[in-house]
C-alpha positions in Angstrom: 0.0 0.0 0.0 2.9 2.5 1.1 6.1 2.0 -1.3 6.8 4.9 -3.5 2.7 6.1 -2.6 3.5 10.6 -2.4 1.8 11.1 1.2 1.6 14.6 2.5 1.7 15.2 6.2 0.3 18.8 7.5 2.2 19.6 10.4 4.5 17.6 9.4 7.4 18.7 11.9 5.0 19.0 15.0 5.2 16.0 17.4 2.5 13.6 16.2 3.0 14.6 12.6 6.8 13.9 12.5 7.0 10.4 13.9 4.4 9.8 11.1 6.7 11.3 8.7 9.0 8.6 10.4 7.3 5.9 10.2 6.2 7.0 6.4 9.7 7.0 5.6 10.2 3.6 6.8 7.9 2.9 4.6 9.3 4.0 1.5 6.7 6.5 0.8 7.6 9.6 -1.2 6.7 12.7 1.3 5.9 16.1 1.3 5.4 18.4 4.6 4.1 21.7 4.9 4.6 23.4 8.2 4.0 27.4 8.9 7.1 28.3 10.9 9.2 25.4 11.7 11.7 24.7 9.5 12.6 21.7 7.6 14.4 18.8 10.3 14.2 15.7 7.9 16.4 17.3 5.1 16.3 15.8 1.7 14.2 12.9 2.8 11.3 15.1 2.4 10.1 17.9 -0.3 9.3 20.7 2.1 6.5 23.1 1.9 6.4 26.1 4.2 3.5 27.5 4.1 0.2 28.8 6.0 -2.5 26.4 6.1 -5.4 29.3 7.5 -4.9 30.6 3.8 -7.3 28.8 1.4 -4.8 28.5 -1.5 -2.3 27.2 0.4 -3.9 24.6 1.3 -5.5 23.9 -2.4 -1.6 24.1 -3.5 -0.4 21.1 -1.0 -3.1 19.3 -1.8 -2.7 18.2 -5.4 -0.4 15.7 -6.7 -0.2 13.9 -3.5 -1.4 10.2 -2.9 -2.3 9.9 0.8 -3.1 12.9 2.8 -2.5 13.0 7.1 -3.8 15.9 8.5 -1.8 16.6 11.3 -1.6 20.2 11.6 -3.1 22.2 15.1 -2.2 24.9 16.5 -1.1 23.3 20.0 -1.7 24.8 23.5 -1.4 23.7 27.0 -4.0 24.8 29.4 -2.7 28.2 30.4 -2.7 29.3 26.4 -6.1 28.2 26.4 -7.5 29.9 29.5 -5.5 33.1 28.5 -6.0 33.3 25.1 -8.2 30.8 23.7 -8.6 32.7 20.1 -5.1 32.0 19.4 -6.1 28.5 18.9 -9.5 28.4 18.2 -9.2 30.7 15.0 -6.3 29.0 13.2 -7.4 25.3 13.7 -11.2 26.1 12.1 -9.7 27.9 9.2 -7.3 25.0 8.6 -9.3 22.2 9.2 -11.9 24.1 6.7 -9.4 24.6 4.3 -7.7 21.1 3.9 -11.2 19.6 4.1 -12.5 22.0 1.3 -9.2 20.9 -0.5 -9.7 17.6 -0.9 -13.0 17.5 -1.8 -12.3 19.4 -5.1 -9.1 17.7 -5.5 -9.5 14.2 -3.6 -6.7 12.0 -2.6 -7.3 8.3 -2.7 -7.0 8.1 1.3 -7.6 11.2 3.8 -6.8 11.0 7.5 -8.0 13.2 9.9 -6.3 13.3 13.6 -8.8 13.9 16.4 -7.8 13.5 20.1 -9.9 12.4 23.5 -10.8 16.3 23.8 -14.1 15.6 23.0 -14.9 12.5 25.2 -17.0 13.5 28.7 -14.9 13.5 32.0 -16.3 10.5 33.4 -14.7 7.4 35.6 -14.7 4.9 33.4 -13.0 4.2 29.4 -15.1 6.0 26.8 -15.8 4.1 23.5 -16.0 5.5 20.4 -19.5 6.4 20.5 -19.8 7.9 23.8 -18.1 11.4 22.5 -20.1 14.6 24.3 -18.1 17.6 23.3 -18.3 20.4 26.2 -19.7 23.6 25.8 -18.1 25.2 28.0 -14.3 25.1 29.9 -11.2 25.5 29.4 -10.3 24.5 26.1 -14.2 23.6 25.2 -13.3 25.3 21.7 -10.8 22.9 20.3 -13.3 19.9 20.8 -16.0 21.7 19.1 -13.5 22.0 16.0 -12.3 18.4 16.5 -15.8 17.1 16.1 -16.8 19.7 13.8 -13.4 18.3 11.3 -15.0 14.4 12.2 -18.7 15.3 11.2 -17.0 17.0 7.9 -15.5 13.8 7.3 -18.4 11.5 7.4 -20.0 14.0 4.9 -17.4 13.6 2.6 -17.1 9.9 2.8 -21.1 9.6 2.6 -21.9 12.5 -0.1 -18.6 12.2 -1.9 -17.6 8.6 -1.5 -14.2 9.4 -0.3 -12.0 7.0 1.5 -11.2 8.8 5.3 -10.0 7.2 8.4 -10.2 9.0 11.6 -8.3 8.2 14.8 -9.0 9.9 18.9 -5.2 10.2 19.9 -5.1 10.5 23.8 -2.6 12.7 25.0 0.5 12.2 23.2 3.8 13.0 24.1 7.8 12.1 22.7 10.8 13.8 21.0 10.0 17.1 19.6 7.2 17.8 21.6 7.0 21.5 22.8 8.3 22.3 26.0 7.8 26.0 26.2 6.3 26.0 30.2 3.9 29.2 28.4 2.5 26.9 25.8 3.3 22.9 26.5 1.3 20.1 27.9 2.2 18.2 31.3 4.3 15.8 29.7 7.1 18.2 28.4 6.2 20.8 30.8 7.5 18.8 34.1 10.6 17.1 32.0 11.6 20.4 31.7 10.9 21.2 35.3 12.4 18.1 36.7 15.3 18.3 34.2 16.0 22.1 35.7 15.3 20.9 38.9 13.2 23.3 39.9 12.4 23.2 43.9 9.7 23.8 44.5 8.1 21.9 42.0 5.0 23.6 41.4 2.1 21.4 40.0 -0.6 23.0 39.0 -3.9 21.4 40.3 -4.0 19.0 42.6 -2.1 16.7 40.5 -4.7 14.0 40.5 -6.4 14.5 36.5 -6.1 10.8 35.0 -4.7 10.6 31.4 -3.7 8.2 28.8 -0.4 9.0 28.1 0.7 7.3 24.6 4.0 8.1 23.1 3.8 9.3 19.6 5.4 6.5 17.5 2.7 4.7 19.1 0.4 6.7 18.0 1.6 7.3 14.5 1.8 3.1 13.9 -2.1 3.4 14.7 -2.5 6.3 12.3 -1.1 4.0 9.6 -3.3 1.1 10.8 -6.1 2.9 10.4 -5.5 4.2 7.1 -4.9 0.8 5.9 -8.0 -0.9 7.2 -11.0 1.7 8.2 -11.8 4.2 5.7 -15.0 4.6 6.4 -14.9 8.1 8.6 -15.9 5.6 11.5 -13.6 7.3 14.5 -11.2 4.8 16.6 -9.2 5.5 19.8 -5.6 5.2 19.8 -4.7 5.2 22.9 -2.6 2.7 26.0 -5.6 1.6 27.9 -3.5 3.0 31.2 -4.3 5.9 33.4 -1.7 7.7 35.2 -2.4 10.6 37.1 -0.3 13.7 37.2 1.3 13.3 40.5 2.2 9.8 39.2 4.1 11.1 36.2 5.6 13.6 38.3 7.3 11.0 40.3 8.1 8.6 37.7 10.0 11.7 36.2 11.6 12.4 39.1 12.7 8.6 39.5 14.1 8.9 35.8 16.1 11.8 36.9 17.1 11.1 40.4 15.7 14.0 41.6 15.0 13.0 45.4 13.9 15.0 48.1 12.2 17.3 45.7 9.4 19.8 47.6 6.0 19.7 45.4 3.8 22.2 45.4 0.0 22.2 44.7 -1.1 25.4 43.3 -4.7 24.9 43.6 -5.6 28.6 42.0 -3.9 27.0 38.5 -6.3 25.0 36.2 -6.0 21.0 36.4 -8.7 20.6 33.3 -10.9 17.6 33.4 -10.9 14.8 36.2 -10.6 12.2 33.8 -10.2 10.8 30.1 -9.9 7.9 29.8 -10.2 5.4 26.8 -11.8 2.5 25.6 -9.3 0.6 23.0 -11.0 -2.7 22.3 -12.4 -1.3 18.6 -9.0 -1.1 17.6 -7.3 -4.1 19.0 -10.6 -5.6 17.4 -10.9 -3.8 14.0 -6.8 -2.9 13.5 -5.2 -5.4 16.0 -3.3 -2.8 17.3 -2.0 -2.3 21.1 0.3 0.6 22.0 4.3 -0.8 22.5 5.8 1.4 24.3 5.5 1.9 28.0 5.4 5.4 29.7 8.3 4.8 31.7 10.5 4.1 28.1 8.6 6.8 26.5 9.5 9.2 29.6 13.7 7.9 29.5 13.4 8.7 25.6 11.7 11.9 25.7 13.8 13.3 28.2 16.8 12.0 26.8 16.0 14.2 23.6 15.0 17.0 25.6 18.4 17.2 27.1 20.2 16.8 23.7 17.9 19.4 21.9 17.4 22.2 24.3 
């Protein structure tokens, strides 16, 4: 299905989009990118495209000529971007997700993928499955789950009114080399490396540290994006995700074990925002439907990802 196939990867150097450029090249796939304003870290392997993906010809330019297309592209926030300026991530991801989506149903590739993430699943105690998504109104980061399922329900039109071939896969929250670990604008994974790394005492956690997430590395996660587009094109969402919970003041201290960072003082700051309780994830469609399970455990993920860290920053 792959070898010599031209697959273009939006967002192609952000975190979940470059391990599928990765694992694309692995593949033998010929592969474009297009990314805003990183630049180009895979050299010749790739034909680069910098380019901004909120313009509409942009994205009608990327689009053509390509085989496969994975939609990867977001513009990325941790919580405090999203409480403190929620615009500067709700305006760019509707215009691109519009755009690409509008792109390929004038010009359509034989397979699209769209990347979707457990943002729009319910905080509840126990693993959502697939069909149990109730996007929030309201929140935090309520916004980029209405685009998510907004992108989704484009989709399924396009694959029911145009006959188009799309796959759709829930990440949960993904982490690994070249993540972002800018403390204004990261996640929790890169965020505490980086604090742990700098050993920072006290080591402020913001919340009370006890939000459950799935925490799947993104190689994982890219080998599932593959899956899917090789056996479920039918706009039919599937969770990628471990299937293990781990709380933040778990992490925390398995970070801290990685590092040898002992008698460290953690803070609570309970004024910060911790988002939802819990999302967690039900992965038995795709171990059913893509025999897939995640490889990689979050302690290995963690040695890896801090490992880069330390060589990159």
């Amino acid at each position: 299905m792959w070898k010599n196939k031209t697959v273009l990867v939006t967002g192609g150097t952000g975190l979940v989009g470059s391990h599928c450029v990765d694992a694309l090249l692995g593949k033998k796939c010929n592969v474009k990118i297009v990314a805003h304003k990183k630049s180009n870290i895979f050299g010749d392997k790739v034909e680069y495209i910098q380019g901004d993906l909120t313009k509409p010809e942009t994205a009608n330019q990327v689009i053509k000529n390509v085989d496969y297309v994975i939609h990867a592209a977001a513009q990325s926030g941790g919580l405090g971007r999203n409480l403190n300026d929620p615009l500067s991530t709700l305006i760019p991801n509707a215009r691109m997700n519009l755009n690409i989506l509008e792109a390929i149903e004038m010009n359509p590739p034989e397979i699209f993928h769209f990347s979707s993430n457990n943002s729009i699943y319910p905080d509840v105690e126990y693993p959502v499955k697939e069909d149990g998504a109730v996007v929030p109104t309201s929140g935090i980061a309520s916004h980029y789950s209405q685009i998510k399922i907004l992108g989704e329900n484009h989709c399924r039109y396009l694959y029911e009114q145009k006959n188009m071939k799309i796959s759709i896969t829930r990440g949960g929250n993904a982490y690994g080399p070249r993540d972002n670990f800018d403390l204004n604008s990261s996640h929790t994974i890169p965020a505490n490396i980086r604090k742990v790394v700098e050993k920072q005492s006290p080591l402020v956690i913001w919340s009370d540290g006890k939000a459950l997430r799935d925490y799947i590395h993104a190689r994982d996660l890219a080998e599932g994006i593959l899956l899917t587009m090789e056996k479920h094109t039918n706009a039919d969402p599937i969770n990628i995700a471990t299937g293990m919970h781990t709380s933040v003041n778990e992490l925390i201290n398995l970070i801290c074990k990685i590092e040898q960072f002992k008698d460290v003082k953690i803070e609570n700051d309970l004024t910060k925002p911790g988002g939802p309780k819990m999302k967690l994830m039900d992965t038995k469609k795709a171990e059913k439907i893509l025999n897939y399970q995640s490889k990689i455990t979050l302690e290995e993920g963690l040695k890896e990802t801090i490992a880069w860290y330390k060589e990159n920053y």
